[in-house]
Structures are given as C-alpha cells and as structure tokens.
Steps between C-alpha positions, in 0.01 A plus 500: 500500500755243351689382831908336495583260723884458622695264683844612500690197695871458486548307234198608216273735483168401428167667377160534378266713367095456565233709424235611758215235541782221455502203808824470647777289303312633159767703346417646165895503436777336749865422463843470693851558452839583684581842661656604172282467248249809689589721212261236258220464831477886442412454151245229579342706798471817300328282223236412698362773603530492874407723733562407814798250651480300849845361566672341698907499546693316700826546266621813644526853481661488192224272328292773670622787316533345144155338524320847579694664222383217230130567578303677260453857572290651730352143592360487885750283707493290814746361639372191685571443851481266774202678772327340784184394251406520148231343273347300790872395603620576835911500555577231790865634459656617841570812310281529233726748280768205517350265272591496163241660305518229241444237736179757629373504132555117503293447734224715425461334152554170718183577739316646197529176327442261740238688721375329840814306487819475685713502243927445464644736201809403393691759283813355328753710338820643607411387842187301613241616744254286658246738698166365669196689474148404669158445415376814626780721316789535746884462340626308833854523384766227310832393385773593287773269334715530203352485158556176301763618288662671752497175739652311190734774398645550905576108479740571158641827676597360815558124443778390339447312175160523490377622151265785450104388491207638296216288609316377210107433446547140591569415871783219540436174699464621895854313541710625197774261401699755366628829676325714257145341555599473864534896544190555323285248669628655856446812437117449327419304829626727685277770319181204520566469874494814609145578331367129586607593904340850464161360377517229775583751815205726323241232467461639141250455271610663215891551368564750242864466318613765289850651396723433216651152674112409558487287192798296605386483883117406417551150375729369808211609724310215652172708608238704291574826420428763190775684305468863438680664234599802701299515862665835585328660196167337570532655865623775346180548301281426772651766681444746194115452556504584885 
C-alpha cells in the first residue's frame, strides 16, 4: 500500500509519497507548492499510485474541503490529529486537542529522530514554533512567534519608510550599517534567539530545524543542530507506521 503524506500549512502545501517498508523521511516522490496550484498536486498524487493519505491541515476548513476532493478516488483517508499519545509520543499540552497537529507531527518525527534525547524542534515558516520534547517521549509544550518573513514584512507594513525585506541566503553583519541589513539581521536574531533560549531552558541535546525559513535561520545559530527538510512529514510518517 503506496501511502501520501500531507502537510497543508498556511502558506504551501507540502507532500510525499513512500512506499511501505520505506524509513521515515524516504519519500519515493515529494514536492511543495502554494494553495493554488492543488489542481497539479492532484495530478502528481493520482500518478503515484497512492492508496492511502495521512494529513495534516492547519489551513482551514476550506483547505479542508479542496484537499479531500483532489485525492485520488476511493483512497483511505486520515485526517491527522492532535490526541493525548501517538507513536511513543505523549501530548504534555494542557489540552491535548489544542495543539496544532503540525506541531504534534513535528515532534513525533523530532523524538523519532533523535531518540533518548531531549530535543528543541524548531519549525520555521509562516510562523515559528519552538516546542521541547524529552528523552523519554513527552511533547512538554513551546513557543510561537512570527515567521521570518512575516517579522520582516510587519516592520515594512507598520514602520514608516522602511522598505520591504526578503531575507537572502547570506546573513548580514550582526550590526547592519544600512537599514536594509539592519531589519534583516534583527529579525534572524530574533528567530536564532528564541531557539538558542529554548535549547538552554531544555538542557537539550539535540535541536532539529526545519521549515521553509530553516535554511536562512540555520547558519546564524551558534549551537549544533541538524536540518530536516520537512520534520512534520517525517513525524508524519512515523505516525503512518503506528
């Protein structure tokens, strides 16, 4: 049975495709792309061959609808939620059906990859979430702050005069000397800081960064830590095989 993985967040959508003996974060097929280009995903999916989905949504009702419409046929479909425990995680939340099932799936593929470890998974996208998890599988709980762009992109909304940042691949100088650097150094330390002071009040030994800002965040981080293409569809995965 040919499984699909999907992370529906707000901004992309996000999937893969593995087939049954596959460990988790080998996808036979795996892609991403905005909200409005679901009509191609459909193709892709029904080209595949899957026959089962796992996904998770935290896009809405909407996203909800159009994403169970574009699956293939007859395919057997969970919708992934947040519970009190799943593959060997247990839910720390005060009310375990209020956590965002991506940041659930995050940290299942967080404890599955770093196993015996307290671990910090950051998840940057839209908005960052920084969520502890500990050695012997318990999501403890975290923090939530704007996304890099959108920390940048508040700044040119609501400051007058400011111009409108897209962080590149290279970080400026910690002090930019010019207000465009500036912005962008602020707002990347501000990203750093909050996952350095998460691994520090968790004792962690492991960090896991993942998200579509990751590869900008990772190399202003001054502590060891592994990148993850997409940590929600690992978890995701891991999940699957419960």
């Amino acid at each position: 049975m040919k499984l699909l993985l999907v992370d529906a967040g707000n901004t992309r959508i996000k999937w893969a495709a593995v087939g049954p003996d596959a460990a988790p974060g080998e996808w036979e097929l795996a892609d991403a792309a905005p909200h409005a280009e679901l009509g191609a995903m459909a193709e892709a999916w029904r080209a595949a061959g899957v026959t089962r989905a796992l996904v998770s949504n935290v896009a809405g009702q909407e996203a909800r609808e159009r994403i169970a419409a574009a699956l293939p046929d007859g395919i057997a479909l969970e919708w992934f939620a947040s519970t009190p425990e799943r593959a060997g995680l247990r839910n720390g939340y005060r009310n375990p059906g209020q956590l965002g099932c991506d940041r659930f799936a995050a940290a299942i593929g967080a404890h599955a990859l770093a196993p015996g470890q307290d671990v910090i998974v950051a998840t940057c996208g839209t908005a960052t979430t920084v969520d502890a998890v500990t050695s012997d599988g318990r999501f403890i709980g975290g923090m939530i702050l704007p996304g890099l762009a959108l920390m940048a992109g508040s700044l040119a909304r609501d400051t007058a005069q400011l111009p409108q940042v897209k962080p590149g691949a290279a970080p400026p100088p910690v002090f930019g000397d010019n207000t465009v650097d500036a912005i962008v150094s602020g707002c990347l330390s501000a990203q750093a800081g909050a996952i350095e002071r998460a691994c520090a009040a968790h004792a962690a030994t492991a960090c896991i960064v993942s998200g579509g800002a990751a590869p900008y965040i990772s190399p202003t981080l001054k502590l060891a830590h592994r990148l993850v293409d997409n940590i929600v569809l690992v978890g995701l995965h891991v999940a699957a095989r419960d």
